[in-house]
N, C-alpha and C positions, 0 to 999 in steps of 0.2 A: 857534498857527500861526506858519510862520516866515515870514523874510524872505525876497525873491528872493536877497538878497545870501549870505543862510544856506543859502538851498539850493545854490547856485553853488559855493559853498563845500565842501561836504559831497559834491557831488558831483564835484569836483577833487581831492578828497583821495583817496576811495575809489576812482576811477575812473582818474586820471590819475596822484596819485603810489604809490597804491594802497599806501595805509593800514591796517590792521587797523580792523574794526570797534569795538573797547576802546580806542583810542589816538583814533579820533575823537571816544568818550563824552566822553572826558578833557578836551578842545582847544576843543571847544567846549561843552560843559557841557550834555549833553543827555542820554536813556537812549538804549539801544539798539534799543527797541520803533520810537523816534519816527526815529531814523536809517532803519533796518530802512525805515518806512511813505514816506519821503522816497526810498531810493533805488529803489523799484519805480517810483516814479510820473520821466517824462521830464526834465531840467532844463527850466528857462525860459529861453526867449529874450526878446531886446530884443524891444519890438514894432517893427515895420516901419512907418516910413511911406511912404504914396504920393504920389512926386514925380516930376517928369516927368523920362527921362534927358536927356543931350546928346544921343544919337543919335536921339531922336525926327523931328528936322526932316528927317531924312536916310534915314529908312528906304522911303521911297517910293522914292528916286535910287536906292538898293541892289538893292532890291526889282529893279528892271527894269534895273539892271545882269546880274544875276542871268541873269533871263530871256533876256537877249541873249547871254549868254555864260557858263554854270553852273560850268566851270573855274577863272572867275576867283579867285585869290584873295583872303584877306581881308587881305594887307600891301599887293595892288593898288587894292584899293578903300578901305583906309585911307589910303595914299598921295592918292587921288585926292577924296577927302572934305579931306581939310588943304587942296586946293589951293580947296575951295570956303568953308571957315571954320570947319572941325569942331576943337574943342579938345579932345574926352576922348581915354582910353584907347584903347591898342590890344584889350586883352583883350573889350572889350565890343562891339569890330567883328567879334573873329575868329567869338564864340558866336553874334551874329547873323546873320552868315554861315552858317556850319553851320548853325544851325536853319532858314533861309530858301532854302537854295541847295537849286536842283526836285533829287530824287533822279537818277539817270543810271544804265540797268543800267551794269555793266563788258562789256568784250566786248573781244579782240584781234583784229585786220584781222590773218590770213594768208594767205601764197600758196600755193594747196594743187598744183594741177597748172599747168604753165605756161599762163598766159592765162586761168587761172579761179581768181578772186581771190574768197576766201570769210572768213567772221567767226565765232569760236565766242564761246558765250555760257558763261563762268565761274561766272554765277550759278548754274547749273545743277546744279554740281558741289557749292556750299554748300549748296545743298536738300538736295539725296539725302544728306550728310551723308558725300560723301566722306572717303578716308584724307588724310589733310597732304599725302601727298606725291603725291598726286593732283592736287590743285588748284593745283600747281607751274604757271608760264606756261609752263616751257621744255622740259613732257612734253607731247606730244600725242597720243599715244595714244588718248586716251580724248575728245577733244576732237569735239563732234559738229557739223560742218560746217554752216552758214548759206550761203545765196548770198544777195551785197547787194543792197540796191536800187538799182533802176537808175533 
């Protein structure tokens, strides 16, 4: 049986600097059979452990930032977390952003006749599986009128 470090190995060679399978028998002193049986099965990883992030104390504030305002961005609401005592990364405010911020169809507010201001829905157009240049904002053509609410 090998090691995690042997199969890391073995699996950086073939994979990444991409080795011949005979140049790796050689290098690390093993057959072909046992190379062959190591690179069908996955590398390993580190294990993970479970630790609380930074952004824990702060995901509730987001959360209902969120809710009041789904636009908001996440360099707005990093911005505004530092001013409350958050020390981590930006990267780990943008992703929970993104995975938390409520979905919003898309929709453009146009002026279709004067005095009757109407909204088409874009989504509609990714459905059906429009052509690209279909789903352009600046063709309206094919754009199927809403009246807003009042």
């Amino acid at each position: 049986m090998l090691t995690t470090d042997q199969i890391n190995d073995l699996h950086r060679l073939y994979w990444s600097e991409h080795w011949p399978i005979r140049k790796i028998e050689r290098q690390l002193n093993m057959g072909w059979k046992t190379i062959q049986k190591y690179l069908v099965a996955p590398a390993q990883s580190a294990a993970q452990r479970d630790r609380p992030s930074k952004l824990d104390p702060f995901k509730d504030i987001i959360t209902e930032w969120l809710e009041k305002d789904p636009r908001v961005t996440a360099a707005v609401v990093e911005q505004k977390l530092r001013s409350l005592g958050y020390q981590g990364g930006h990267s780990i405010v943008r992703e929970y952003v993104r995975h938390t911020r409520p979905k919003v169809a898309p929709s453009r507010r146009c002026d279709g006749f004067p005095g009757t201001p109407w909204t088409a829905d874009l989504s509609v157009l990714r459905r059906l599986g429009a052509p690209w240049w279909w789903r352009r904002p600046r063709v309206h053509r094919h754009l199927k009128p809403r009246p807003l609410p009042q």
